[in-house]
MARTI-271978 format. One record per residue (C-alpha): residue in three letters; x, y, z. Coordinates in nm, 3 decimals. Layout:
% MARTI-271978
<rec><aa>ala</aa><c1>X</c1><c2>Y</c2><c3>Z</c3></rec>
...
***
This chain:
% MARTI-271978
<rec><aa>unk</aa><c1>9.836</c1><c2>9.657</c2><c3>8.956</c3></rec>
<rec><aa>unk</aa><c1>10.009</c1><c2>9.979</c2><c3>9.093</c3></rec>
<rec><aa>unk</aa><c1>10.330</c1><c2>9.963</c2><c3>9.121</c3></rec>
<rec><aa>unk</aa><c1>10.595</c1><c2>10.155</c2><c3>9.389</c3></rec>
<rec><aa>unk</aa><c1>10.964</c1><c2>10.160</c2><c3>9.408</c3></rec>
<rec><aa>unk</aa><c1>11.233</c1><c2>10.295</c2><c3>9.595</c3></rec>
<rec><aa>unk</aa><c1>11.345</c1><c2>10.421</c2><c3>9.251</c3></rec>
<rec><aa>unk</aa><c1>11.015</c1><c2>10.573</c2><c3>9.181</c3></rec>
<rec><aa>unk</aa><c1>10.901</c1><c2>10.918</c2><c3>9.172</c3></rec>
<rec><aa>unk</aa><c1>10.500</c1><c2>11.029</c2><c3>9.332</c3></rec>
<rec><aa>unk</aa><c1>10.542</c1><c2>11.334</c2><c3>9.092</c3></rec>
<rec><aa>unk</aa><c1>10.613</c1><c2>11.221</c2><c3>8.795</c3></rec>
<rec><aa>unk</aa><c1>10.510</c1><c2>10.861</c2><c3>8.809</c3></rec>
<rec><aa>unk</aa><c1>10.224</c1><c2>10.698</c2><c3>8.694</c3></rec>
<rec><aa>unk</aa><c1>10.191</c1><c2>10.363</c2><c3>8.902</c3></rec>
<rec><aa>unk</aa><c1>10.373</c1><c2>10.144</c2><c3>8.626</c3></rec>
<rec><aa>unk</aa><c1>10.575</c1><c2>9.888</c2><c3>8.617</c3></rec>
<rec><aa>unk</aa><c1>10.820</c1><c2>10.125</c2><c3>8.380</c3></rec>
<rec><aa>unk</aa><c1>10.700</c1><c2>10.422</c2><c3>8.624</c3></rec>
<rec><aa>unk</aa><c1>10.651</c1><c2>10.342</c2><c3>8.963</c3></rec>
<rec><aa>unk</aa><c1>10.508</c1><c2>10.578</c2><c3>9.244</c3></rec>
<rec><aa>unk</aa><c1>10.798</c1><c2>10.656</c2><c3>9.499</c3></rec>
<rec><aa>unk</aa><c1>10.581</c1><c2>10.562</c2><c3>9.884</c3></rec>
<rec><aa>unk</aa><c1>10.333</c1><c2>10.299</c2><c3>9.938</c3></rec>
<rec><aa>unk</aa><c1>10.097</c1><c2>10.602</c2><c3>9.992</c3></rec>
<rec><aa>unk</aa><c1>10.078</c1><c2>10.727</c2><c3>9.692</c3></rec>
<rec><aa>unk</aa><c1>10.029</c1><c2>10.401</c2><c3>9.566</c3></rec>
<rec><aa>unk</aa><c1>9.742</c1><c2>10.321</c2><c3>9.813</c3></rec>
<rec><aa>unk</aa><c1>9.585</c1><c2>10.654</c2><c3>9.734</c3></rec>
<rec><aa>unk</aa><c1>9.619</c1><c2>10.594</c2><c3>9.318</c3></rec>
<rec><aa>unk</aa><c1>9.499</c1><c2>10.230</c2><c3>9.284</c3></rec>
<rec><aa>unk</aa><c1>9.111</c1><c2>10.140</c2><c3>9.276</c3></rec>
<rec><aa>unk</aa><c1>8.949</c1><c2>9.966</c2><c3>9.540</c3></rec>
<rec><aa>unk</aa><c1>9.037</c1><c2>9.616</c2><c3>9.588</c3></rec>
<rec><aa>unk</aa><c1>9.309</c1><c2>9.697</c2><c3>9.362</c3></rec>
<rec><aa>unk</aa><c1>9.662</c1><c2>9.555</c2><c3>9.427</c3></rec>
<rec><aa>unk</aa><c1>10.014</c1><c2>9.772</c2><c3>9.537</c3></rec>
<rec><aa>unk</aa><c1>10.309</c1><c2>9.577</c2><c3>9.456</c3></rec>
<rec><aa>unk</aa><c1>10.589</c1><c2>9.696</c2><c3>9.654</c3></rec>
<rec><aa>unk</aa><c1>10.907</c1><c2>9.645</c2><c3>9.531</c3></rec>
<rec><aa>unk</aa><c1>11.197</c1><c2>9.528</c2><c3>9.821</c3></rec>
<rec><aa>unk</aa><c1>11.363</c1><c2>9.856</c2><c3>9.985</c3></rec>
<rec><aa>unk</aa><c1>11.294</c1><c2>10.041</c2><c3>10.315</c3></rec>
<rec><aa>unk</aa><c1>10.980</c1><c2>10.306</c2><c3>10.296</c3></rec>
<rec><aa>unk</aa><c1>11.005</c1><c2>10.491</c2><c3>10.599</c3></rec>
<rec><aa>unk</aa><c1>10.647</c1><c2>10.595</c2><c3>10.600</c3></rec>
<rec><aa>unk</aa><c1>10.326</c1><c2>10.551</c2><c3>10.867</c3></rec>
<rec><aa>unk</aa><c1>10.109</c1><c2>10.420</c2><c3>10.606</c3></rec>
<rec><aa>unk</aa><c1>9.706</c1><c2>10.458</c2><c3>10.598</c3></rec>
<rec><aa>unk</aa><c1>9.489</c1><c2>10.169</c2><c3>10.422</c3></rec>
<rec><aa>unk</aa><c1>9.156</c1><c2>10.383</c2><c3>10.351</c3></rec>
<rec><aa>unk</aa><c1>9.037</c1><c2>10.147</c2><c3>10.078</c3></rec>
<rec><aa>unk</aa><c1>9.004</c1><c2>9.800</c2><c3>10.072</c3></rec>
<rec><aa>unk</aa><c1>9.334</c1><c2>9.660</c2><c3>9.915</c3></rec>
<rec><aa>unk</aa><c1>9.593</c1><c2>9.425</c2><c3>9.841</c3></rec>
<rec><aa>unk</aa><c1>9.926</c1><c2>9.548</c2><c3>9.976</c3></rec>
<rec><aa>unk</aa><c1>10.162</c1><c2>9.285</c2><c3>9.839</c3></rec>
<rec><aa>unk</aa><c1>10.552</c1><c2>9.289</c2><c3>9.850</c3></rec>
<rec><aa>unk</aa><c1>10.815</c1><c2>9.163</c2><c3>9.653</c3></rec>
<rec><aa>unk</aa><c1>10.970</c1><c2>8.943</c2><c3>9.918</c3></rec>
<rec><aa>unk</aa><c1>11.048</c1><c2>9.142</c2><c3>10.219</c3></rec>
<rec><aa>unk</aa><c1>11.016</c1><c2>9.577</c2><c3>10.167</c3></rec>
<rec><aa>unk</aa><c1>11.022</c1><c2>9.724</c2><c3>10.494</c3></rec>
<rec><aa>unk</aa><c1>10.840</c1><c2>10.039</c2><c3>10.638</c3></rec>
<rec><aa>unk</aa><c1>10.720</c1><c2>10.206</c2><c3>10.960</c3></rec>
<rec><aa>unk</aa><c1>10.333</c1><c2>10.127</c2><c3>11.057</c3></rec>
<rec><aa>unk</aa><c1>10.041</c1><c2>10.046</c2><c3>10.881</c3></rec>
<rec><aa>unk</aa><c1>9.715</c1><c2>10.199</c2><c3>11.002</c3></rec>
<rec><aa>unk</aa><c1>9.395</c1><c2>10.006</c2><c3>10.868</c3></rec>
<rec><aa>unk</aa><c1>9.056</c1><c2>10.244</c2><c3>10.850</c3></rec>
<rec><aa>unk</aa><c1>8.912</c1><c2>9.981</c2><c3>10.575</c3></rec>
<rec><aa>unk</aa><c1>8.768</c1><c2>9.594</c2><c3>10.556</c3></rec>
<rec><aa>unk</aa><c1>8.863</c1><c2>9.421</c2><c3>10.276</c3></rec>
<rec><aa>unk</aa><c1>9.278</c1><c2>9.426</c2><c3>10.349</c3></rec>
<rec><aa>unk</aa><c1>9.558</c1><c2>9.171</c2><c3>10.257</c3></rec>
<rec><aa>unk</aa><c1>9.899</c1><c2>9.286</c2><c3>10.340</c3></rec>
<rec><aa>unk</aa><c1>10.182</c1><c2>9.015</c2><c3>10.231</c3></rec>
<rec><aa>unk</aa><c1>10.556</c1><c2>8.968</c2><c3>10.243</c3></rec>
<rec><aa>unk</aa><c1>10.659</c1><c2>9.268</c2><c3>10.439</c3></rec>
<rec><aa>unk</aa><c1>10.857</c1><c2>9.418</c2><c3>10.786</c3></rec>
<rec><aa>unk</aa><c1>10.735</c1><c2>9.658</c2><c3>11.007</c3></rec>
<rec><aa>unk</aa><c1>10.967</c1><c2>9.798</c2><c3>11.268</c3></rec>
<rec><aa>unk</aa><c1>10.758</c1><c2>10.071</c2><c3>11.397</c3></rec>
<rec><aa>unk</aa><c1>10.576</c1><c2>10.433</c2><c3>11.381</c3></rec>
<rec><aa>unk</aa><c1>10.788</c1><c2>10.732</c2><c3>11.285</c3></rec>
<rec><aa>unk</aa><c1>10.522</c1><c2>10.991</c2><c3>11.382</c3></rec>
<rec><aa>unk</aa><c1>10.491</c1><c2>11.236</c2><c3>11.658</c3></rec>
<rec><aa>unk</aa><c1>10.406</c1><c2>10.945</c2><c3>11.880</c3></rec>
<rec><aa>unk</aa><c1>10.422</c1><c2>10.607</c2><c3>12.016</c3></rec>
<rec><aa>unk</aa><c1>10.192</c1><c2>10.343</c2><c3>11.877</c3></rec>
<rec><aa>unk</aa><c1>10.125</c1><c2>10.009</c2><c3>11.739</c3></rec>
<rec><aa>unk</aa><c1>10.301</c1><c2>9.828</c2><c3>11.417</c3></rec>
<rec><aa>unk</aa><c1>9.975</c1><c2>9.721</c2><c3>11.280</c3></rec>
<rec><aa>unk</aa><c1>9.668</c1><c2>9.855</c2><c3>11.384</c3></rec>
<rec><aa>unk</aa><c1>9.304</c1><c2>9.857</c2><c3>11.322</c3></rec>
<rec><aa>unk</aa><c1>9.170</c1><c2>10.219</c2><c3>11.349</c3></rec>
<rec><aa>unk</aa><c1>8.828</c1><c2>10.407</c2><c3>11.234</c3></rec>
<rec><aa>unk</aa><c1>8.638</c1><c2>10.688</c2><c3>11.324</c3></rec>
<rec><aa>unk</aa><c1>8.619</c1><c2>10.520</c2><c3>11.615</c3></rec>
<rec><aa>unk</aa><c1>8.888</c1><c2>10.250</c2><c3>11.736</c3></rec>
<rec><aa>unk</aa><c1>8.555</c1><c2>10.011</c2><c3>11.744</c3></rec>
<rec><aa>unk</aa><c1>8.394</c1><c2>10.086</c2><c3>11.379</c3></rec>
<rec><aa>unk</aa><c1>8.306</c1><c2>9.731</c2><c3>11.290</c3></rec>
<rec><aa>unk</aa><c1>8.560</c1><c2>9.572</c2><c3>11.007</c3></rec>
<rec><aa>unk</aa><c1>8.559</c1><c2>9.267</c2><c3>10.803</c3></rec>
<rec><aa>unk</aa><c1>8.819</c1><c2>9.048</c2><c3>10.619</c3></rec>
<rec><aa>unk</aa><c1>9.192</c1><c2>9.148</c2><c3>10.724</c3></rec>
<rec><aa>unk</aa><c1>9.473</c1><c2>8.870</c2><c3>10.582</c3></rec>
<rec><aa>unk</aa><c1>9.814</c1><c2>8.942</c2><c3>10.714</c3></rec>
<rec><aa>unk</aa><c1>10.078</c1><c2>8.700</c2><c3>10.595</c3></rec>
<rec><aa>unk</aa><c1>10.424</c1><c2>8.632</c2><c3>10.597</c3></rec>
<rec><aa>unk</aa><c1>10.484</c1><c2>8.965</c2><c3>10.810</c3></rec>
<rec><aa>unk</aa><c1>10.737</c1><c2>9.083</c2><c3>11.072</c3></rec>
<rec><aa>unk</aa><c1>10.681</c1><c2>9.326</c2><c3>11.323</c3></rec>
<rec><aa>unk</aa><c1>10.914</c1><c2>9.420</c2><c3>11.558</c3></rec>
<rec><aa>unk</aa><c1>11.077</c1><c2>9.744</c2><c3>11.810</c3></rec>
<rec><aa>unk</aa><c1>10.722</c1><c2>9.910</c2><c3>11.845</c3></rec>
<rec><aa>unk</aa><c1>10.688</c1><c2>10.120</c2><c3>12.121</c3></rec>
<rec><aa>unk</aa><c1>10.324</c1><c2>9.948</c2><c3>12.184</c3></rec>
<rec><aa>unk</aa><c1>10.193</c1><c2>9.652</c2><c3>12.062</c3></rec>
<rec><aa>unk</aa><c1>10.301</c1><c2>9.450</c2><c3>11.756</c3></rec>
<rec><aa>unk</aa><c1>9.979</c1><c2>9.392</c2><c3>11.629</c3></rec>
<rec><aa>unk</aa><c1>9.655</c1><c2>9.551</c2><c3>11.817</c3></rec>
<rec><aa>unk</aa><c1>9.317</c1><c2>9.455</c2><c3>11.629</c3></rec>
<rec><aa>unk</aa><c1>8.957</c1><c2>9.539</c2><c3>11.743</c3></rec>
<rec><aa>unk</aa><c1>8.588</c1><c2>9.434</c2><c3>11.619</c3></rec>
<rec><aa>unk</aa><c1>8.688</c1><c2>9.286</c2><c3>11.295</c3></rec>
<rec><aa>unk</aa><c1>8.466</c1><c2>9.049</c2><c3>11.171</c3></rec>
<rec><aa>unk</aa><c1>8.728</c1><c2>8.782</c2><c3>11.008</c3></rec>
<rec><aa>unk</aa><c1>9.077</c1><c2>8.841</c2><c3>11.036</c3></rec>
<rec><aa>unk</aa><c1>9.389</c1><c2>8.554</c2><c3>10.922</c3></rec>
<rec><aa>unk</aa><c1>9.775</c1><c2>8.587</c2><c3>11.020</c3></rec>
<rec><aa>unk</aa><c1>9.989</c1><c2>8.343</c2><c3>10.888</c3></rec>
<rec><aa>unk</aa><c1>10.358</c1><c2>8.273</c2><c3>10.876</c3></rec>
<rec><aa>unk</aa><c1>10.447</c1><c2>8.577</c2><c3>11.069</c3></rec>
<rec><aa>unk</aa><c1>10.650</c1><c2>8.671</c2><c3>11.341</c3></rec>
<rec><aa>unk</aa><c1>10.582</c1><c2>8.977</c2><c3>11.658</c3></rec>
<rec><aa>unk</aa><c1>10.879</c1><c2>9.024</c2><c3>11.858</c3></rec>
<rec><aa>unk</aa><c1>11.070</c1><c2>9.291</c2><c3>12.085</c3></rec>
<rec><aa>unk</aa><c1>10.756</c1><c2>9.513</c2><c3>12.136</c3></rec>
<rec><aa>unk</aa><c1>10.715</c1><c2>9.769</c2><c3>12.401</c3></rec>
<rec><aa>unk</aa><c1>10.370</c1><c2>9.574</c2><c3>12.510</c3></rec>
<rec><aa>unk</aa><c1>10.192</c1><c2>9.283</c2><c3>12.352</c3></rec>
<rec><aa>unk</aa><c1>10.320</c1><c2>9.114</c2><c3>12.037</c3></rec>
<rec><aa>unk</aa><c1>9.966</c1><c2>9.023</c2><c3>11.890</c3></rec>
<rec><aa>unk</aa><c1>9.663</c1><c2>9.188</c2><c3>12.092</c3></rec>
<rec><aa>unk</aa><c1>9.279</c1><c2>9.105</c2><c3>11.932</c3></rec>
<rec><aa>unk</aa><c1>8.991</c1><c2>9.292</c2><c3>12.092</c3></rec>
<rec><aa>unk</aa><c1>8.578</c1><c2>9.181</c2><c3>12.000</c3></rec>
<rec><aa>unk</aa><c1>8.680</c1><c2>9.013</c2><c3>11.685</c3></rec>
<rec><aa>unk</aa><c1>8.536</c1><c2>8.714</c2><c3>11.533</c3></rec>
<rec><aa>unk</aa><c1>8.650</c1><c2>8.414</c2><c3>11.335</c3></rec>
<rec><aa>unk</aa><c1>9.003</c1><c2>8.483</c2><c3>11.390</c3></rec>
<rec><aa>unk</aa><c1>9.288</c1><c2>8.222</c2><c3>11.257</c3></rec>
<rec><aa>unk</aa><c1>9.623</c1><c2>8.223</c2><c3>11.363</c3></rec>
<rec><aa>unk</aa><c1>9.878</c1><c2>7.974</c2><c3>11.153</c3></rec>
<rec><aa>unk</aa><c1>10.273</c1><c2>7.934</c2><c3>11.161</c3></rec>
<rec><aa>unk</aa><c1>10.252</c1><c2>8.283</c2><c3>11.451</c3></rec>
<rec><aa>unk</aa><c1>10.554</c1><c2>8.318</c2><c3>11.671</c3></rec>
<rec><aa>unk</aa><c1>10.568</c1><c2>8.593</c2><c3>11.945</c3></rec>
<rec><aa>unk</aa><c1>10.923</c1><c2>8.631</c2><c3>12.097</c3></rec>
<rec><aa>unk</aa><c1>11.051</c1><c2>8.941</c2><c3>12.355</c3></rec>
<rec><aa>unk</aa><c1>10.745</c1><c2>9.120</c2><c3>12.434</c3></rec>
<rec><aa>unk</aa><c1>10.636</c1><c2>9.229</c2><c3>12.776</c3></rec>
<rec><aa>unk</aa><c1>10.329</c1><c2>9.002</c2><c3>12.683</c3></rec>
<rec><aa>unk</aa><c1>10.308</c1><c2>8.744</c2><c3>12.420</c3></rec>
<rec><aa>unk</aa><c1>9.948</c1><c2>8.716</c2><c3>12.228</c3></rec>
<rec><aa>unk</aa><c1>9.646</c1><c2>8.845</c2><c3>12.423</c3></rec>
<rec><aa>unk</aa><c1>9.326</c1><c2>8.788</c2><c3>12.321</c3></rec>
<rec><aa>unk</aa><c1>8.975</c1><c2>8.955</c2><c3>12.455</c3></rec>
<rec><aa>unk</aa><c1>8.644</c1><c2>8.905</c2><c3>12.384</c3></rec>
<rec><aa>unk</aa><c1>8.670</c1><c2>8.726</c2><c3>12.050</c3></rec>
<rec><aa>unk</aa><c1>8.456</c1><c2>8.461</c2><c3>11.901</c3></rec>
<rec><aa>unk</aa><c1>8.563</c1><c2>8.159</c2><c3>11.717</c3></rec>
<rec><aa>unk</aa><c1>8.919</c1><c2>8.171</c2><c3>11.758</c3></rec>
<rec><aa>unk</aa><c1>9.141</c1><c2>7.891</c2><c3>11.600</c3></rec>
<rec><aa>unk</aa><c1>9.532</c1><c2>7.870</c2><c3>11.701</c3></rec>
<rec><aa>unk</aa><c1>9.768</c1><c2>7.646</c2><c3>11.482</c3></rec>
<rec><aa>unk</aa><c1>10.133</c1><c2>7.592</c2><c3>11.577</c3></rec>
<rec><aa>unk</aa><c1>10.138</c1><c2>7.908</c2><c3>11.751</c3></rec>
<rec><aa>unk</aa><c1>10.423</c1><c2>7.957</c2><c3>12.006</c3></rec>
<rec><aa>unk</aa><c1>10.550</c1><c2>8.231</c2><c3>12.217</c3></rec>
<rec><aa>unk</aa><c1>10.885</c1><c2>8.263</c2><c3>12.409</c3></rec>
<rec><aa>unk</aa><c1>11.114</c1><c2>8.473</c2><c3>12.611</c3></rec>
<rec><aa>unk</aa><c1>10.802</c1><c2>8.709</c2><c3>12.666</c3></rec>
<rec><aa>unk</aa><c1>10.789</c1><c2>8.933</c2><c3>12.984</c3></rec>
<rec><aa>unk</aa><c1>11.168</c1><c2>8.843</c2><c3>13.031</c3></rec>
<rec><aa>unk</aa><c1>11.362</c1><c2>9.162</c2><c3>12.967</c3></rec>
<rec><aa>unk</aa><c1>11.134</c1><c2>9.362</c2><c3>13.115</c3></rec>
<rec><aa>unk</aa><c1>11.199</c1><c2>9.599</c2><c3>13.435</c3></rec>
<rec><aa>unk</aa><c1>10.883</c1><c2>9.640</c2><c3>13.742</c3></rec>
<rec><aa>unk</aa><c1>10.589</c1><c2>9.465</c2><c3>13.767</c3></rec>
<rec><aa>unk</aa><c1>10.335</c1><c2>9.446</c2><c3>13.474</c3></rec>
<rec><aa>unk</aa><c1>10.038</c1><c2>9.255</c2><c3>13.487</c3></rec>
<rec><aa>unk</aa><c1>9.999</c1><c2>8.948</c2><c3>13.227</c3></rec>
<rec><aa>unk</aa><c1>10.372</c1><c2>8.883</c2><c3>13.105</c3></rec>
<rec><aa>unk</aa><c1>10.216</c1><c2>8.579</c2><c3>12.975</c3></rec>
<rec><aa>unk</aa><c1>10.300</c1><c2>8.410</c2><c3>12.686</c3></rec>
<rec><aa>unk</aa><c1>9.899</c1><c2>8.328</c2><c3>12.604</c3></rec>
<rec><aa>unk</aa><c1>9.626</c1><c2>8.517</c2><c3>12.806</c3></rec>
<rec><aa>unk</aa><c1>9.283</c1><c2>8.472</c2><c3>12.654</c3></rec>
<rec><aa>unk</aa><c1>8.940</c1><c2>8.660</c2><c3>12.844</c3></rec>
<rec><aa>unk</aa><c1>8.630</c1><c2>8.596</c2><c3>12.842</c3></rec>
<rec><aa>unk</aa><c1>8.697</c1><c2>8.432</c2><c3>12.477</c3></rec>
<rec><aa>unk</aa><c1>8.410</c1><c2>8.165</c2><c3>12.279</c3></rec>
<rec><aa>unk</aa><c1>8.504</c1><c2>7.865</c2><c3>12.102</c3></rec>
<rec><aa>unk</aa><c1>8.859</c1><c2>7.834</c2><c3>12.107</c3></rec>
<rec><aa>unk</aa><c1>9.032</c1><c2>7.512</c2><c3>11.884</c3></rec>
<rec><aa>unk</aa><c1>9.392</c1><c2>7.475</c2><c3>11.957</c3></rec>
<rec><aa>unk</aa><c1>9.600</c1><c2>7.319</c2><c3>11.749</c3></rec>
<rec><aa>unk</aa><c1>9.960</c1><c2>7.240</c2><c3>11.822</c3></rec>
<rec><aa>unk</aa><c1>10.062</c1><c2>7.546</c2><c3>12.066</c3></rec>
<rec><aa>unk</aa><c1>10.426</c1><c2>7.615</c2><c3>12.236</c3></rec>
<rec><aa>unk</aa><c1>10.533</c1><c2>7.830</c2><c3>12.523</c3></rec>
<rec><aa>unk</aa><c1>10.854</c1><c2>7.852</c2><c3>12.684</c3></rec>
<rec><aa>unk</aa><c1>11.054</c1><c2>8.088</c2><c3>12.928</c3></rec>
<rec><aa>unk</aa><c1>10.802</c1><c2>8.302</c2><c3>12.951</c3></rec>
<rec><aa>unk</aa><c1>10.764</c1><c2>8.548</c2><c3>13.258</c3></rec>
<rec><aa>unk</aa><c1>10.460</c1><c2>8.431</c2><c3>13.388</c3></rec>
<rec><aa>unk</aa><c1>10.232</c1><c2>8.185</c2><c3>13.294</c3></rec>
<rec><aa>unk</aa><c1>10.257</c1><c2>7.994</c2><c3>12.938</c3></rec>
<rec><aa>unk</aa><c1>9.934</c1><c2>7.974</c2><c3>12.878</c3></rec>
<rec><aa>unk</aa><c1>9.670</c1><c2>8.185</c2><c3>13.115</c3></rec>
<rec><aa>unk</aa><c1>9.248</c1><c2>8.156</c2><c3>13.078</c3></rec>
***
């Protein structure tokens, strides 16, 4: 286990519990693959990039900017995300490659929240399994959860709340939905956008529903 800290130092540490790394980078960049990064409670103000596969697991609730995913193999746990600090707008949580479609497999996000991102909460494409659960989008700039061409895709315990659109799904396979609900979505936002839905799913495959709610939204609840 590597081990980071808002007490830590990416000079002089060494990734210890008695010596932790100072950023979440560092600690991404020092650990082995499939290693684990425990991240110790604190706000990291960092856009952080996954280019290994990973366990990113936090103490209860650490905080930072972004994550940007270029790797299968990814579990991030037990953290907030409340947007990029870079030189420009993008998503809290998203899926990127040499190309934005480079095939993935195997991202777990759980007990995360991501919220006041100029674009999308979450924004996923052509991953071959991916599982949220227990976690909460809310007061993004566009969707809360968007998933492009991915397959075998679980939601559990997912609330979307304040978005211009709620979760939007496209082209995905063998998507399950369990006690999902969106709200408020569309609602606070100025001119006419297309899709201030609380669910719109297109041209989607096998999709079990279990237990979903949708209120106040802007448009439609639920939209096929």
């Amino acid at each position: 286990i590597t081990y980071v800290a808002i007490s830590g130092d990416d000079l002089n540490g060494d990734g210890s519990q008695a010596h932790p790394y100072r950023t979440i980078q560092r600690g991404i960049n020092q650990t082995d693959d499939n290693g684990t990064v425990y991240v110790y409670n604190g706000n990291y103000v960092e856009d952080v990039n996954i280019q290994r596969p990973v366990t990113i697991l936090g103490e209860s609730n650490p905080s930072t900017s972004s994550f940007v995913i270029w790797e299968s193999d990814v579990v991030i746990k037990n953290f907030e995300v409340y947007g990029v600090t870079g030189s420009g707008p993008g998503p809290g949580i998203q899926k990127r490659g040499f190309q934005s479609w480079e095939y993935m497999e195997n991202l777990t996000l759980e007990n995360i929240e991501v919220h006041n991102c100029d674009e999308q909460g979450l924004l996923l494409e052509n991953i071959g399994k991916v599982t949220i659960k227990n976690s909460r989008f809310y007061d993004n700039q566009m969707a809360g959860v968007a998933i492009a061409a991915c397959n075998n895709v679980t939601l559990e315990d997912v609330g979307t709340e304040n978005n211009l659109r709620g979760l939007w799904a496209h082209l995905t396979n063998n998507l399950t939905l369990t006690r999902v609900y969106v709200e408020n979505n569309g609602k606070f936002y100025s001119g006419n956008y297309p899709d201030q839905n609380g669910f719109t799913l297109t041209e989607c495959t096998t999709v079990t529903i279990n237990t979903l709610y949708s209120n106040n939204n802007d448009e439609q609840g639920f939209k096929l």
